[in-house]
Structures are given as C-alpha cells and as structure tokens.
N, C-alpha and C positions, 0 to 999 in steps of 0.2 A: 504494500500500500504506500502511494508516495505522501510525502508530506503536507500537500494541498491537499488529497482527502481525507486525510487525517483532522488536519484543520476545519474543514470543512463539517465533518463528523461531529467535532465536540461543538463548534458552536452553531449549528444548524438542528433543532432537533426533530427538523422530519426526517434527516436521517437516520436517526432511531438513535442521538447521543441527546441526554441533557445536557442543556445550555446553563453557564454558572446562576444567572440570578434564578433559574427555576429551579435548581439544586438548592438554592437557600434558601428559598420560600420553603420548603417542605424540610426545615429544621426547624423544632418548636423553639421559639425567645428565650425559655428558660435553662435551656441544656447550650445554646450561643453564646450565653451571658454566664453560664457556670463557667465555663470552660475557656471563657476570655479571663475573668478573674481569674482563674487557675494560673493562667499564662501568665499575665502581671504581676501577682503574687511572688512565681518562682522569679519572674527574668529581673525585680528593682532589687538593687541592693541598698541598704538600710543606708542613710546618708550620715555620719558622724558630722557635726560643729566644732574646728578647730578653730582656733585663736591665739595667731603668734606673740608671742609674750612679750616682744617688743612692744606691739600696739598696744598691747592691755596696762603696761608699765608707765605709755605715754601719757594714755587715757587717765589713769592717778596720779602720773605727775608730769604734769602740762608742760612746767616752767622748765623744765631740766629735758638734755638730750635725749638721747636713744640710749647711747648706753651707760650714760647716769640715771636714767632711768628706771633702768632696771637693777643699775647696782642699788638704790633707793625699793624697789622691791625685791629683790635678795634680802637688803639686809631687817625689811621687816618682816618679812617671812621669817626668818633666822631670831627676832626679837621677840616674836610672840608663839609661843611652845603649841598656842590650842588651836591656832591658825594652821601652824607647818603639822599637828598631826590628823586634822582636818584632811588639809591636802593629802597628807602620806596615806590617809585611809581614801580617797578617791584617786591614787594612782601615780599621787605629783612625784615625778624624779627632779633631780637637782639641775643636769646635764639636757633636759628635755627642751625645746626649742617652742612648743605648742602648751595652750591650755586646752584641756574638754572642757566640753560646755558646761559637768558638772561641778570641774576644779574652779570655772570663771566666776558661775554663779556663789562659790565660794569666797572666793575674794572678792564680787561684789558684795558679799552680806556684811564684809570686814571694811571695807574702802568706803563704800557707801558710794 
C-alpha cells in the first residue's frame, strides 16, 4: 500500500478508517480528563524557591555592600544560638550559596 492511500485511509473515513476528531468524540470526558491529569501529574516536577543569600543579606542591610553584607548576616547568625539552630534544623549549611524558602521565611521572622 503506498503512502497516499495510507493517508488517505486514516483521514477519509469512507474508506473504512476513523478520522481523529470522530475517534474523540466516542471517548467519554471523564476517562480524557482522568488520564490528562494523570499525565501532568507524572510529567511537572515540584518547583523549589531558592534565594541567593547575597540578595537576602542586601535586603536586611540596604546600606552596606554585597559582601559586607553578608558578613553582617554571618555574623548575626553566629550571635544568636536560636536563630543559627532554627536554621540548622531547616537544613542551613554555612558554605551554602542559596536560602529555601523555609530557611528565608526564617530569617524573615528574625529580621522583620
């Protein structure tokens, strides 16, 4: 069979092929709709909120550079024990470059 009645085949269907939109009319809505969710579900992956600790450093102290700035958040981190074990219980490393969004929201509750 060559390629033109092949073609011809699937989207013609007096030749005895269903054509795609009347193949999806005779799918019920709710088995279309399970089965797209299905697919979404598997194919997003979960989006984390990272927050480089330069900008969150700035963001508390406006007036001082980048990386006065953050030595100014190192060293209160380092000054307050319930702060740095706060962090340490949501994940905070020392050497780490990013905040999570639950370490951020942490040092917004302390920063204000």
């Amino acid at each position: 069979m060559s390629e033109k009645t092949m073609l011809s085949k699937f989207f013609n269907p007096a030749a005895g092929a269903i054509c795609r939109s009347q193949a999806q009319e005779r799918i019920p809505v709710e088995v279309k709709a399970a089965s797209i969710d299905a697919q979404t579900s598997v194919k997003k992956p979960r989006k984390r909120r990272m927050f480089l600790k330069r900008d969150l450093a700035q963001s508390y102290f406006p007036s001082a550079s980048g990386r006065s700035a953050l030595q100014h958040l190192r060293r209160a981190i380092k000054g307050d024990p319930q702060l740095r074990g706060e962090l340490s219980r949501a994940g905070y490393k020392v050497r780490t470059h990013y905040f999570t969004l639950r370490q951020a929201r942490i040092l917004d509750f302390y920063f204000g």
